[in-house]
N, C-alpha and C positions, 0 to 999 in steps of 0.2 A: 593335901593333894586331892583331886575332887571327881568324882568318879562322872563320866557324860555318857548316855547310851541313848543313841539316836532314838527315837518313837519311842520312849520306853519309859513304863512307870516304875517305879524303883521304891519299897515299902521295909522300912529297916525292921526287924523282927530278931527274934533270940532262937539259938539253937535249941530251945525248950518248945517252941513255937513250930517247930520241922517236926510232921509224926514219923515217927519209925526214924528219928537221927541216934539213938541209942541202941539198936537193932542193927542198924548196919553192920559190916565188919569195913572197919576204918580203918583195919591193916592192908587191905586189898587197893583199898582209896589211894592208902598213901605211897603203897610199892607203885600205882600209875601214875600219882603224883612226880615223883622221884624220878620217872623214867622221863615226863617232860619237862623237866627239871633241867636238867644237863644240854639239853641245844641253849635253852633259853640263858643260859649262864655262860654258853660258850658264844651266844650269837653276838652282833652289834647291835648294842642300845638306840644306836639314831638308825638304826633302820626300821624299827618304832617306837616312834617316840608318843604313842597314849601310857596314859598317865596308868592303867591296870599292867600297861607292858613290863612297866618300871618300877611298881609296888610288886611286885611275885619276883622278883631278886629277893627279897630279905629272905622270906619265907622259905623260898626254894635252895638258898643257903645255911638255914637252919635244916630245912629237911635231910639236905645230903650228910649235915652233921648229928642229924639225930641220930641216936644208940637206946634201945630198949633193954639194953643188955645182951645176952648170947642168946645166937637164933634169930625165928623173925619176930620180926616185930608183931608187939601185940595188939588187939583190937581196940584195948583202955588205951596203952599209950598214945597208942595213931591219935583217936579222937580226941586226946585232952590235943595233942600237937596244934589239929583243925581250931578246937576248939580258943586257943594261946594265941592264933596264930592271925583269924581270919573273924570276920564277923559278916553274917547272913543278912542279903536281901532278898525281900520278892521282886520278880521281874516278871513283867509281862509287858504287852502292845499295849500302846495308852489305849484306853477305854475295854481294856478285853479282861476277864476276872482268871485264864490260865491261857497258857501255853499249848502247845501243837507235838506230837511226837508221834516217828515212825521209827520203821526196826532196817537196817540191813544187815549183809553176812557176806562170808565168799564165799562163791558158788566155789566143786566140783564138778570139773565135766569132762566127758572124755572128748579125745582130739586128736590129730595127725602132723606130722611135720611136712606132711606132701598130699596131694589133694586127690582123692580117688572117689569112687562112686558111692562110699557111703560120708567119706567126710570131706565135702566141697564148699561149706560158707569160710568164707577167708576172713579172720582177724587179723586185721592191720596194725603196725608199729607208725608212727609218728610222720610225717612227709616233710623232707626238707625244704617244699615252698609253703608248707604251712604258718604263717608270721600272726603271732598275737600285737597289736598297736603298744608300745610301750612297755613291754617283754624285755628284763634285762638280761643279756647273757648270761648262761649258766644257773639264773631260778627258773625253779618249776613253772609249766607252762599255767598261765589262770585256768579256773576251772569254770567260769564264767565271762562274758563279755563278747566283743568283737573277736573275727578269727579271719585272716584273708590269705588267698592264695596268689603270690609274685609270679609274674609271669616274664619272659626270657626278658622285658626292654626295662625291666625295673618297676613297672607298674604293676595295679595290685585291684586284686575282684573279690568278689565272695566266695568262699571257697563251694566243694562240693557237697549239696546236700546229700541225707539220707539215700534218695531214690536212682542219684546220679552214682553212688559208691555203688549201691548194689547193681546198678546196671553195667558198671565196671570202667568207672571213671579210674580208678587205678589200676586198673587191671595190666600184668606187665610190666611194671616197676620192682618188682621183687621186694615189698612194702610189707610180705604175709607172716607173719610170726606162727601159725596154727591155721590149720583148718577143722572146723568144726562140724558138728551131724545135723544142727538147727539151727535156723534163721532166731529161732524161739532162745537158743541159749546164748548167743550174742548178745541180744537184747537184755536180754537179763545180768551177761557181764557188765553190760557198759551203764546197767543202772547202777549198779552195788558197786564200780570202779576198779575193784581184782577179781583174781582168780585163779583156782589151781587147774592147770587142764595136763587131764591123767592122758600122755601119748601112748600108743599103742603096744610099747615094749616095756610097759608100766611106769617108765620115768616121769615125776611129775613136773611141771613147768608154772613156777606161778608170775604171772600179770598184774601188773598196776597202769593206772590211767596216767597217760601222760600226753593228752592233749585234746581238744574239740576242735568243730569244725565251725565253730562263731554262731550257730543257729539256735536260739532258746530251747530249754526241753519242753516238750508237749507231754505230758503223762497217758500213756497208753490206755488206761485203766480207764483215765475219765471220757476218752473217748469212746470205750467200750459199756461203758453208764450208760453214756449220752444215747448210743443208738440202738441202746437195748438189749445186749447181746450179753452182758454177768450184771446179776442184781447190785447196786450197793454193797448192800449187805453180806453179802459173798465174797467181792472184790477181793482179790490176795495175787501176788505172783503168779503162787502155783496155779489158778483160776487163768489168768491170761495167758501163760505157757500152754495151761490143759485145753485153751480154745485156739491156739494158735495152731495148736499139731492139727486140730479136728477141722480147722478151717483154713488149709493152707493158702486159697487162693484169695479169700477176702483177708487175710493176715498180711497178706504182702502191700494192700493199699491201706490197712491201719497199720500198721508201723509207719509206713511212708509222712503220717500226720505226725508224727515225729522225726523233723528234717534233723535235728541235730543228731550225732555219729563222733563217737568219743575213740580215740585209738590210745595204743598200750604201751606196754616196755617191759619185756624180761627181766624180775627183780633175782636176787639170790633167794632160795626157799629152807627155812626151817620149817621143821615141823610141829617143834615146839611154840614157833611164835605166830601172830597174826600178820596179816598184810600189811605195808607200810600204809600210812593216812598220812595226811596235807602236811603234818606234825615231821615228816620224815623217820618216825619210831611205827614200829610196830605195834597192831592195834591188840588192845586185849580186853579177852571177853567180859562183856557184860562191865564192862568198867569204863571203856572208850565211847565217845560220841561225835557227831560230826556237829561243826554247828557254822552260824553265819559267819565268815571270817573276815566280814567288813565291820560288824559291831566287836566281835570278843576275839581274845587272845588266846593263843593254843598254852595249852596248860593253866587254863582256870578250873579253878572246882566247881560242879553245881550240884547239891542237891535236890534231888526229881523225887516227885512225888504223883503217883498215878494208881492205875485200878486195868490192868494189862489182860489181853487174853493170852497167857503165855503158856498155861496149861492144855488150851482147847479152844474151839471156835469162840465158845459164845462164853467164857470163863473170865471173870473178873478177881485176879490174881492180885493183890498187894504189891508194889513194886514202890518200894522208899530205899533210896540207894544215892550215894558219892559218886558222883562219874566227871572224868574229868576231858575238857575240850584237847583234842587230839587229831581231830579230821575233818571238811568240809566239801560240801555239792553243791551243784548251781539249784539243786532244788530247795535247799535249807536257807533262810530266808526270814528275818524275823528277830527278834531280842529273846524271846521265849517258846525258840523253836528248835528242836535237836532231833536226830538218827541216832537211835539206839542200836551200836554195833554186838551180838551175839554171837561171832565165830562163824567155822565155817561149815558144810557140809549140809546136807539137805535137812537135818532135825533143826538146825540155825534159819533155814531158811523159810522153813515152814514156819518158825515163830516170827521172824524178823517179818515175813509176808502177810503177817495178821494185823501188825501192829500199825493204827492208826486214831490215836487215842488221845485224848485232851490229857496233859499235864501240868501239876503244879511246879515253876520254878524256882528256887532260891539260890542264886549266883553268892559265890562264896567270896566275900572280896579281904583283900590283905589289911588288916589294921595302921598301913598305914597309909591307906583313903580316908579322907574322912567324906561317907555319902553326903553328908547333911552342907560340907560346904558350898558347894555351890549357889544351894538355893539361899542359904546365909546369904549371900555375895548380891542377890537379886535384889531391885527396889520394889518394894511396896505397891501397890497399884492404888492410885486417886483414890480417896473418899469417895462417893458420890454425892453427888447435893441430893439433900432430900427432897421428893417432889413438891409441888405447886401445888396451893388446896385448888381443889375442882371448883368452875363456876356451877351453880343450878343451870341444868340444862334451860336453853330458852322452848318455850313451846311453838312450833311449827305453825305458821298461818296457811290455810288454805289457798291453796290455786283456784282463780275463779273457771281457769281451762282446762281444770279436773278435776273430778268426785273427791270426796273426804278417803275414801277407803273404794279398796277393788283392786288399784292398780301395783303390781309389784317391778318397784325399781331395779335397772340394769345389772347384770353381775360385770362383775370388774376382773 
């Protein structure tokens, strides 16, 4: 069975060859493992049919039958499991030597069921003329592509952007799930996708994305680069929340450069677990990632390999760790490109808003891929004929309608 990943260079390597794959703890891997485990064995095979869809049965069947004995499981047996089970590639964008990684989290923030003078930005639930092209009943709506709004004759436009919602293109529908204290923490839910919002009589309410408005995302941030206003260097969440309060009225036409506007859906909330991701499970810390979910499969392993500022601004922290594909965003993009989920709460946020950091990746593929068939399977490319011997240049006869030298011939 032969593993394809669109733009993507694929280099077979040994678990000996992953630094810090013996550090890990490979028990934490495999309980995330295990938890995307169980859709994937409950789901329909033809409703994907790649060939990584269909190798992560064996494995994810063994895992559910593995036993380390009483208790949990231990960090040795997880990894011989990995190790039994699965054999490492590198991945990365053809011609690129690593990968791309950012951090998110779920925000905390407090919020109203009714709109009053300190809490008036409205969070939206999902609109019933909202239609994704090719949306089958009853799946999740995409988290990327076209989005159009039906209008009474059956016909259909683009829906509302950004500028049109906050001007109160829904305003009146009864569409508002919460209202909010800032423009500044909206923006910031519908980057990260949930959220828990603390309502006023301390009940908490958490949120999950359940749909867009079909308009690409624009990143706030690079906007904010571009015209000068937070260095590079600086750039983090908290940075553009911290200028958005200080600068409410030029805030309102830079968000705007981000037409797209993502709305929610009241989930159940424990407290013990993380928000749901693309996966439908619950995300958990520091183990979950978001990835491209046109290239890979939700419950693949990857082991990441990076140099994080997780401690501090400017801190280059070790970060070699199992994480396994469980969630995705229209901004992740790529073969060797993931969101490092961290939890929730503002000490999450504050790291997950740091992180913007080249990674090494090694995709964990089931033993029974074999990488190499593929290019087995490819033909050879032509010999080339050896070249022609050079004649001796002939020597140039003078122009009698030009000097020997002086004149420098046309550029082409």
């Amino acid at each position: 069975m032969p593993l394809v990943v669109e733009d993507a260079q694929l280099e077979p390597v040994t678990f000996a060859d992953l630094p810090g794959w013996t550090d890990d703890d490979q028990a934490a891997a495999l309980a995330t493992f295990k938890a995307s485990c169980r859709p994937l064995l409950r789901g329909d095979p033809a409703a994907d049919p790649r060939p990584m869809r269909r190798a992560l049965m064996g494995p994810c069947r063994r895992a559910l039958a593995h036993r380390a004995g009483a208790g949990s499981e231990s960090p040795e047996a997880a990894r011989k499991f990995f190790e039994q089970n699965f054999r490492p590639l590198r991945i990365s964008r053809i011609g690129e030597p690593a990968g791309f990684l950012t951090g998110y989290y779920e925000p905390i923030v407090d919020g109203s069921r009714f709109p009053n003078q300190i809490f008036k930005v409205p969070m939206y639930r999902r609109p019933p003329d909202l239609v994704a092209p090719g949306a089958k009943p009853g799946q999740p709506f995409p988290n990327r592509g076209q989005a159009f709004r039906v209008l009474p004759d059956g016909s259909s436009v683009p829906y509302y952007d950004r500028g049109e919602i906050e001007d109160g293109a829904l305003s009146g529908r009864h569409l508002e799930i919460a209202w909010l204290k800032d423009p500044a923490d909206l923006l910031t839910i519908q980057i990260q996708g949930s959220a828990r919002v603390r309502l006023e009589d301390g009940t908490l309410l958490r949120v999950n994305y359940d749909g867009h408005n079909g308009f690409p995302y624009t990143p706030v941030g690079r906007v904010l680069i571009e015209r000068g206003h937070i260095p590079r260097e600086e750039m983090s969440m908290a940075r553009i929340r911290d200028w958005m309060r200080d600068n409410p009225d030029e805030a309102t036409e830079v968000r705007r450069q981000n037409r797209a506007f993502v709305f929610f859906r009241i989930v159940g909330l424990d407290v013990t677990q993380g928000p749901l991701g693309g996966q439908g499970l619950p995300l958990t810390d520091g183990r979950s990632i978001a990835v491209d979910r046109v290239l890979h499969v939700y419950g693949t392993p990857f082991f990441i390999s990076a140099e994080l500022p997780i401690t501090g601004i400017r801190t280059n922290d070790p970060f070699r760790r199992t994480m396994i594909a469980q969630d995705t965003g229209s901004a992740i993009t790529g073969p060797a490109r993931a969101d490092l989920y961290f939890g929730s709460g503002d000490e999450a946020g504050r790291i997950a808003g740091r992180i913007r950091e080249p990674g090494r990746f090694a995709v964990l593929v089931p033993k029974e891929i074999d990488p190499v068939a593929r290019g087995a399977a490819l033909p050879l490319p032509r010999l080339r004929p050896p070249p022609l011997p050079e004649k001796p240049a002939a020597k140039p006869k003078p122009s009698r309608a030009e000097p020997r030298a002086g004149r420098r011939a046309p550029q082409r």
